[in-house]
N, CA, C and O atoms as CSV, one atom per row, in Angstrom:
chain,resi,resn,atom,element,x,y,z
A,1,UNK,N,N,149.544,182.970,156.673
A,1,UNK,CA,C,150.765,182.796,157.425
A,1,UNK,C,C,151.295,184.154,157.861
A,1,UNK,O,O,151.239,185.219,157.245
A,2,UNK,N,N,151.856,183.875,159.128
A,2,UNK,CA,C,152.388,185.658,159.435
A,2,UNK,C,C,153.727,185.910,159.355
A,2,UNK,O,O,154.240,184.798,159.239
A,3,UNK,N,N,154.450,186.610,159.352
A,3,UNK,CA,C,155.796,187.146,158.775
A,3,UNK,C,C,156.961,185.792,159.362
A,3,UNK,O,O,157.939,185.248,158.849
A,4,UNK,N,N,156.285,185.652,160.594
A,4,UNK,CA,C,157.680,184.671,161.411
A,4,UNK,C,C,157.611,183.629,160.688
A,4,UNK,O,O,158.682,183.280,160.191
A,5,UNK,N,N,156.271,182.706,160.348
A,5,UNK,CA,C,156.470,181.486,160.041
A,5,UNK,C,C,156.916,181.564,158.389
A,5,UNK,O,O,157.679,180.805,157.791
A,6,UNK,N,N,156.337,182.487,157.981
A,6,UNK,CA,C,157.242,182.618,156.274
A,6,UNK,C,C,158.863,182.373,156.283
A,6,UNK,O,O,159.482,181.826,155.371
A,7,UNK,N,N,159.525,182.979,157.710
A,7,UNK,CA,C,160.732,182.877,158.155
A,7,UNK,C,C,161.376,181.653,158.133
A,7,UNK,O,O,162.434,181.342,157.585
A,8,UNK,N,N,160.666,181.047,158.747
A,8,UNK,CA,C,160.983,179.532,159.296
A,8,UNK,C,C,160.644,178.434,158.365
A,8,UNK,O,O,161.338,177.446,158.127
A,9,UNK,N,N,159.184,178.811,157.737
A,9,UNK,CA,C,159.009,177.604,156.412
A,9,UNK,C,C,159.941,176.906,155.544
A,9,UNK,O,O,159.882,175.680,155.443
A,10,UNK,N,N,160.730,177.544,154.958
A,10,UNK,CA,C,161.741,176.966,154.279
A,10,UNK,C,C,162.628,176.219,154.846
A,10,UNK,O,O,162.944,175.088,154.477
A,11,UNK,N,N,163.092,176.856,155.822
A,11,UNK,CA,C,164.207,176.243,156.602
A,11,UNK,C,C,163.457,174.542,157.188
A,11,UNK,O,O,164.267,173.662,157.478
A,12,UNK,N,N,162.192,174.288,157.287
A,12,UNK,CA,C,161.949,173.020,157.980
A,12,UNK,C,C,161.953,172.142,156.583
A,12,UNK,O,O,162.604,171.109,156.430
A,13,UNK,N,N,161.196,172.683,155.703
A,13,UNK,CA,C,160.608,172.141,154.207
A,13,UNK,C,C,162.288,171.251,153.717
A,13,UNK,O,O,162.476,170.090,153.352
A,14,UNK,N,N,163.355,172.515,153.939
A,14,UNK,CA,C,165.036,172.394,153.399
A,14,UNK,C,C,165.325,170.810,154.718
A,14,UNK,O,O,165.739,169.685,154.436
A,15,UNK,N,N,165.111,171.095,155.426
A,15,UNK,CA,C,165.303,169.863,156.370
A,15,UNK,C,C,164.764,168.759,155.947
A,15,UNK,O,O,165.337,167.851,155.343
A,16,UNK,N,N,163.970,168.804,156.170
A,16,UNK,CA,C,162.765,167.663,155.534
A,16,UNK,C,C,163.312,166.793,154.485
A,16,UNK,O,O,163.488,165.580,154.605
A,17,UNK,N,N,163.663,167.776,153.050
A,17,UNK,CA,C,163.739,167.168,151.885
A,17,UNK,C,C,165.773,166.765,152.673
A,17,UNK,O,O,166.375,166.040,151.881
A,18,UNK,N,N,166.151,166.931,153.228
A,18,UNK,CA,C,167.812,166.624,153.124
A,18,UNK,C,C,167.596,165.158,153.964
A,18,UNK,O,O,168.180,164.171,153.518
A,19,UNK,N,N,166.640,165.006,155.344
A,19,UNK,CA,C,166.424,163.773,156.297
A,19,UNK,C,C,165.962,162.869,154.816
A,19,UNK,O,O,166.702,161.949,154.467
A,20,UNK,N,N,164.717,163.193,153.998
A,20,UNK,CA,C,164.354,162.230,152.831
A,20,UNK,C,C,165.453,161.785,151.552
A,20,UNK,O,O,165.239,160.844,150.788
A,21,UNK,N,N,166.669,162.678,151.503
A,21,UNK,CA,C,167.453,162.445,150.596
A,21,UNK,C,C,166.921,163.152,149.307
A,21,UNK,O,O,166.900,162.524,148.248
A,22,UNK,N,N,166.493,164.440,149.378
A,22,UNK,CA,C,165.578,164.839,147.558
A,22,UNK,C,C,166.497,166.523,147.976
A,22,UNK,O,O,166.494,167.467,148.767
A,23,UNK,N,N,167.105,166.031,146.913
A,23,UNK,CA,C,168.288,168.111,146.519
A,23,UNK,C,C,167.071,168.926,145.999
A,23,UNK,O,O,166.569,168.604,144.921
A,24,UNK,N,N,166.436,170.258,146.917
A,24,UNK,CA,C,166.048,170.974,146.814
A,24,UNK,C,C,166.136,172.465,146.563
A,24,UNK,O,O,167.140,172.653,147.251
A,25,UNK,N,N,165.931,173.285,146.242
A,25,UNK,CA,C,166.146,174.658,146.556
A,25,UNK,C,C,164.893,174.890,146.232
A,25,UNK,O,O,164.124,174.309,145.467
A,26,UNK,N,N,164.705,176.451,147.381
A,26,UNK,CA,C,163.630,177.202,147.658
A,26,UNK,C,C,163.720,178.708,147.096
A,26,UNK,O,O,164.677,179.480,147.145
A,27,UNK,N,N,162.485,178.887,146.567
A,27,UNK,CA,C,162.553,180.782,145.639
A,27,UNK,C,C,161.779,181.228,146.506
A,27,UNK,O,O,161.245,180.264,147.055
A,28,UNK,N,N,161.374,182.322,146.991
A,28,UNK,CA,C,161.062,183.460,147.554
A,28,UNK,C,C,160.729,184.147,146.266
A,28,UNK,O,O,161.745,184.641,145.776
A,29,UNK,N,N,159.730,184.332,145.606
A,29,UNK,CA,C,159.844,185.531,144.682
A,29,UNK,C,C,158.271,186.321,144.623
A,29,UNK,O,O,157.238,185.659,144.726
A,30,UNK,N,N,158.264,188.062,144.413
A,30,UNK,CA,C,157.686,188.660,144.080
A,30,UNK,C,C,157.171,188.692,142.735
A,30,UNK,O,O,157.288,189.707,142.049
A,31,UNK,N,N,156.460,187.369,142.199
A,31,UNK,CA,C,156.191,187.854,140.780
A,31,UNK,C,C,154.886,187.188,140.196
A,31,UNK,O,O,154.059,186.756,140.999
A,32,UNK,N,N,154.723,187.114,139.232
A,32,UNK,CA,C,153.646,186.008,138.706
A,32,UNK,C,C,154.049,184.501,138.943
A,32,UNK,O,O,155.064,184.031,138.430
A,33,UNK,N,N,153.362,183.908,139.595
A,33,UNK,CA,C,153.618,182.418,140.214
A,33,UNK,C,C,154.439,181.239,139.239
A,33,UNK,O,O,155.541,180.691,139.264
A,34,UNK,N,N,152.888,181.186,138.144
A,34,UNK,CA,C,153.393,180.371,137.061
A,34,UNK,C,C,154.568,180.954,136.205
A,34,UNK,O,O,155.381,180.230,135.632
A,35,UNK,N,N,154.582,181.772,136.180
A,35,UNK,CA,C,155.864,182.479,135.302
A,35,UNK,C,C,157.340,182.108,135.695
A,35,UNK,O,O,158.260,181.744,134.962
A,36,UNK,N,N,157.308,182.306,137.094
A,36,UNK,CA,C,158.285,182.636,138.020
A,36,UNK,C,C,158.791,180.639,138.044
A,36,UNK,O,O,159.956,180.243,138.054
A,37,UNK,N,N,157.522,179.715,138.046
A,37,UNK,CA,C,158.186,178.790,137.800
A,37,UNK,C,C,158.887,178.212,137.059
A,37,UNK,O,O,159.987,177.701,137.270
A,38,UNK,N,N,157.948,178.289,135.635
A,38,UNK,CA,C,158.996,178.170,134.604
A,38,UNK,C,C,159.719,178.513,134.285
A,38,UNK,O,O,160.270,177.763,133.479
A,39,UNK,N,N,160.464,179.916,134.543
A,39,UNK,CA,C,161.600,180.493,134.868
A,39,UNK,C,C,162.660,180.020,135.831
A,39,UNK,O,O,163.838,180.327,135.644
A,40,UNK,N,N,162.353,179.420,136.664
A,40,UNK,CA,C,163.083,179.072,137.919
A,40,UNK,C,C,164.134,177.274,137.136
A,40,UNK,O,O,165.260,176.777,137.182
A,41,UNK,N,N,162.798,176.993,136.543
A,41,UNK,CA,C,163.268,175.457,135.869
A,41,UNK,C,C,163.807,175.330,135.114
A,41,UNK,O,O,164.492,174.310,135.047
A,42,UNK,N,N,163.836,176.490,133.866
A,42,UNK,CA,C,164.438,176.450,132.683
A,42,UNK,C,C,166.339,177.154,133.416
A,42,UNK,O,O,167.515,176.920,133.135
A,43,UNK,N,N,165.748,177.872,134.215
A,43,UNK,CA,C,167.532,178.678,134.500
A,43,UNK,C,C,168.097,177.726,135.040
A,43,UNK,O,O,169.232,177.704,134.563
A,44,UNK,N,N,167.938,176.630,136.016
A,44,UNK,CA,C,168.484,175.654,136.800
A,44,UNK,C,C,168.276,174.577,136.053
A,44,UNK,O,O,168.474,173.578,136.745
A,45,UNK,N,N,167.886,174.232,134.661
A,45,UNK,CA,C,168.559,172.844,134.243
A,45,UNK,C,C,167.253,171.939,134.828
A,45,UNK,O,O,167.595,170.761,134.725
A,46,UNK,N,N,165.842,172.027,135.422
A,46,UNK,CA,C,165.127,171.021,135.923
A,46,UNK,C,C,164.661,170.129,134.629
A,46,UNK,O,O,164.590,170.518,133.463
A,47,UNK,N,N,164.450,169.205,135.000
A,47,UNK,CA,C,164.199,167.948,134.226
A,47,UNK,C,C,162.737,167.313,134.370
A,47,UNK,O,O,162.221,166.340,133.819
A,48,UNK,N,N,162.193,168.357,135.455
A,48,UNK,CA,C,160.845,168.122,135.471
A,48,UNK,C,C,160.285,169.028,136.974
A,48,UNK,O,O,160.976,169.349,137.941
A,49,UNK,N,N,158.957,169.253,136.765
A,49,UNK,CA,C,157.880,170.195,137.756
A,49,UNK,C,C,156.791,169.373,137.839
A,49,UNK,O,O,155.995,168.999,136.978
A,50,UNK,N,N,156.925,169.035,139.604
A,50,UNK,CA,C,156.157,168.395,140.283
A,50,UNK,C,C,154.977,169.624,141.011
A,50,UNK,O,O,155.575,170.478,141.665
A,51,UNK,N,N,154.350,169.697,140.996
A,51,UNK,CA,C,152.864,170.097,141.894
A,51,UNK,C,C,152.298,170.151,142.108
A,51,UNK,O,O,151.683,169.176,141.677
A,52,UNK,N,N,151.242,171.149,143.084
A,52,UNK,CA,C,150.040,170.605,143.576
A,52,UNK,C,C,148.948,171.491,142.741
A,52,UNK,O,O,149.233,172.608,142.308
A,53,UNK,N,N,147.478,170.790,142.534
A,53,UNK,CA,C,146.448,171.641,142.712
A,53,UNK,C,C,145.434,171.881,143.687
A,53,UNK,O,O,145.459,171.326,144.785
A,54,UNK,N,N,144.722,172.521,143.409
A,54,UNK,CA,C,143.845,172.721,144.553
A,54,UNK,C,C,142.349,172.249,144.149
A,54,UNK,O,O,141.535,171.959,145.025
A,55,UNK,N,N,142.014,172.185,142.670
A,55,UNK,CA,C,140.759,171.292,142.349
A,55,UNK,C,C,139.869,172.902,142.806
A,55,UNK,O,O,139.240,172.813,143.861
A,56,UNK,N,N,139.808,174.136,142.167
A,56,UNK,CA,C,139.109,174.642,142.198
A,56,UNK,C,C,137.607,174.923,141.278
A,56,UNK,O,O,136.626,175.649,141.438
A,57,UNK,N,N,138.038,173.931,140.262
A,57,UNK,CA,C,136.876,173.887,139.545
A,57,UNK,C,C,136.635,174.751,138.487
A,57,UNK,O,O,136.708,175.952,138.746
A,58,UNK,N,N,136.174,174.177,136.554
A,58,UNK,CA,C,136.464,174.690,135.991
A,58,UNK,C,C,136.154,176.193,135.373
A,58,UNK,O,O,136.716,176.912,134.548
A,59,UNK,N,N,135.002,176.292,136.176
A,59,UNK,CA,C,133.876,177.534,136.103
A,59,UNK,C,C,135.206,178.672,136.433
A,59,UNK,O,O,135.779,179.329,135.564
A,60,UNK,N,N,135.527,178.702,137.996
A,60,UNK,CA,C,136.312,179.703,138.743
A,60,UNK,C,C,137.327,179.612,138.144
A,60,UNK,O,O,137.391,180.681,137.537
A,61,UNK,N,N,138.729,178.674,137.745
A,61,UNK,CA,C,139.369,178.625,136.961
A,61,UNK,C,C,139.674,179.245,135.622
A,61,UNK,O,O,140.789,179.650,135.293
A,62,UNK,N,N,138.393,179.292,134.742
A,62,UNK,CA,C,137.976,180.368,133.660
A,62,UNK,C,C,138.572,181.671,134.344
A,62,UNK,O,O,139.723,182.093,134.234
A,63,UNK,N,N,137.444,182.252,135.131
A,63,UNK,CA,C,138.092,183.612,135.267
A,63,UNK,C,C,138.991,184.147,136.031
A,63,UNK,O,O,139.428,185.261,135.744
A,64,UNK,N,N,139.544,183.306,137.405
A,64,UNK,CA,C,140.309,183.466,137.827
A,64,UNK,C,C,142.251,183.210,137.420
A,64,UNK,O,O,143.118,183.998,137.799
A,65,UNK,N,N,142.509,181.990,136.629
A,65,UNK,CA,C,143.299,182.020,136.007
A,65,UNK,C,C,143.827,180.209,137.402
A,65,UNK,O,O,143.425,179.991,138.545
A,66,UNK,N,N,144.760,179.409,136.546
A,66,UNK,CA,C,145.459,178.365,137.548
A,66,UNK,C,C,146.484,178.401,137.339
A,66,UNK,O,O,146.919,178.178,136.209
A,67,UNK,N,N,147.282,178.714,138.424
A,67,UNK,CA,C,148.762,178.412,137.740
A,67,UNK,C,C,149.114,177.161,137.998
A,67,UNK,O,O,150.231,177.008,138.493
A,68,UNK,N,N,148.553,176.357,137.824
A,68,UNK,CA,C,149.155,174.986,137.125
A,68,UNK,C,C,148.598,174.629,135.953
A,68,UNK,O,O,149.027,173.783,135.168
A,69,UNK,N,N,147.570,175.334,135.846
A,69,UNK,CA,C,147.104,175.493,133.767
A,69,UNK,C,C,148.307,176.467,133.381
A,69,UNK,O,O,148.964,176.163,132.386
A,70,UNK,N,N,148.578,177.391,133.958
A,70,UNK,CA,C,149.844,178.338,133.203
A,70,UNK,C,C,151.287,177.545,132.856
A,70,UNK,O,O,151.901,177.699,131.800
A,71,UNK,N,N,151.669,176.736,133.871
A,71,UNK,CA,C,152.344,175.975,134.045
A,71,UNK,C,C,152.596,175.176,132.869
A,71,UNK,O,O,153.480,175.528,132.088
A,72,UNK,N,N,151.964,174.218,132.676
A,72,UNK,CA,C,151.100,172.977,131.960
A,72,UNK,C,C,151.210,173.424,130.758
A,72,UNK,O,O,151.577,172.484,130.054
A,73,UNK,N,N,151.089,174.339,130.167
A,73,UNK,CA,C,150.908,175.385,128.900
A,73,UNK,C,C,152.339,176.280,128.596
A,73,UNK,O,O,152.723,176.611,127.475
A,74,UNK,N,N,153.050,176.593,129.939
A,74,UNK,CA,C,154.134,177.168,129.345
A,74,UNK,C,C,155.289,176.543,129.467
A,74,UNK,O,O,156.139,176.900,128.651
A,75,UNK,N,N,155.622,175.660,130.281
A,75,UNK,CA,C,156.936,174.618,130.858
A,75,UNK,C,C,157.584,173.963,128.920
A,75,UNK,O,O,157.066,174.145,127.818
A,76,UNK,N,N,158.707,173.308,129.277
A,76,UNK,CA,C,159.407,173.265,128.285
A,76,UNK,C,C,159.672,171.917,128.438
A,76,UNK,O,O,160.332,171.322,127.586
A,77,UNK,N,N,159.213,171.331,129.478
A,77,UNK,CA,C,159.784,170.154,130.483
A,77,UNK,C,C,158.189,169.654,131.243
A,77,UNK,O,O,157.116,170.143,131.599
A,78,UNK,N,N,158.869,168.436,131.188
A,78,UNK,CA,C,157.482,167.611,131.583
A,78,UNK,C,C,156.996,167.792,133.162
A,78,UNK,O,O,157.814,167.729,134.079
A,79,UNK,N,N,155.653,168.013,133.371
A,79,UNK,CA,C,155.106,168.598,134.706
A,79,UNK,C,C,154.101,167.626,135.085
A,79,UNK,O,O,153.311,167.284,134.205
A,80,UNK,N,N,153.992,167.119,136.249
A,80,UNK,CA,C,153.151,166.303,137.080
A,80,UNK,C,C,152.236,167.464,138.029
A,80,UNK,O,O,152.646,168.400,138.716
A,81,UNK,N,N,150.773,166.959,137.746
A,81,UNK,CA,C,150.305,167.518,138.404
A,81,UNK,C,C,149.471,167.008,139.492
A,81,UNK,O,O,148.466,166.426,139.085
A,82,UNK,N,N,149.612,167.064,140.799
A,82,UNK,CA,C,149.081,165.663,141.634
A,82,UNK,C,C,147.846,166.374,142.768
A,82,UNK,O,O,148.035,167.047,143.781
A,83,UNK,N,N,146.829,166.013,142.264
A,83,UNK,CA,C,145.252,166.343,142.713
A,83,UNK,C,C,145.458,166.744,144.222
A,83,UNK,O,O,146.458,166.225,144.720
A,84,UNK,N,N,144.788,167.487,144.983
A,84,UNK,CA,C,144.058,167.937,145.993
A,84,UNK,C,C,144.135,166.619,147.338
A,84,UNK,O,O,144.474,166.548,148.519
A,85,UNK,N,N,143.633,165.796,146.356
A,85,UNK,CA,C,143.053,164.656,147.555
A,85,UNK,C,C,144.327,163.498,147.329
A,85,UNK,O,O,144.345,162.463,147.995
């Protein structure tokens, strides 16, 4: 993605979820992904972490790291994790 549409992403995503009726907020953050989530959930009171994977497979996963295995492992609060396909 290039600088403009990083701009604009949120703002349609924030639309989206207000036309569907689902209270959202969006982070922007510089940090470790999975970290940064469970951080984000525990400071705001969430009651649960919905997301996606990508089904990269468990070989690459080993050494590359998932943050929805980080997730899954560090959350405090129950997490859905909803497949690729």
């Amino acid at each position: 993605m290039n600088k403009s549409t990083l701009n604009i992403f949120p703002d349609v995503i924030l639309t989206y979820f207000i036309l569907i009726q689902i209270k959202a907020t969006i982070y922007i953050e510089n940090s470790p992904v999975g970290f940064h989530i469970c951080k984000v959930a525990k400071d705001h009171g969430a009651t649960m972490i919905v997301m996606g994977s990508r089904g990269i497979g468990v070989i690459r996963r080993t050494f590359m790291g998932s943050t929805a295995d980080y997730v899954l492992h560090h959350s405090h609060i129950p997490v859905t994790v909803v497949p690729k396909n």
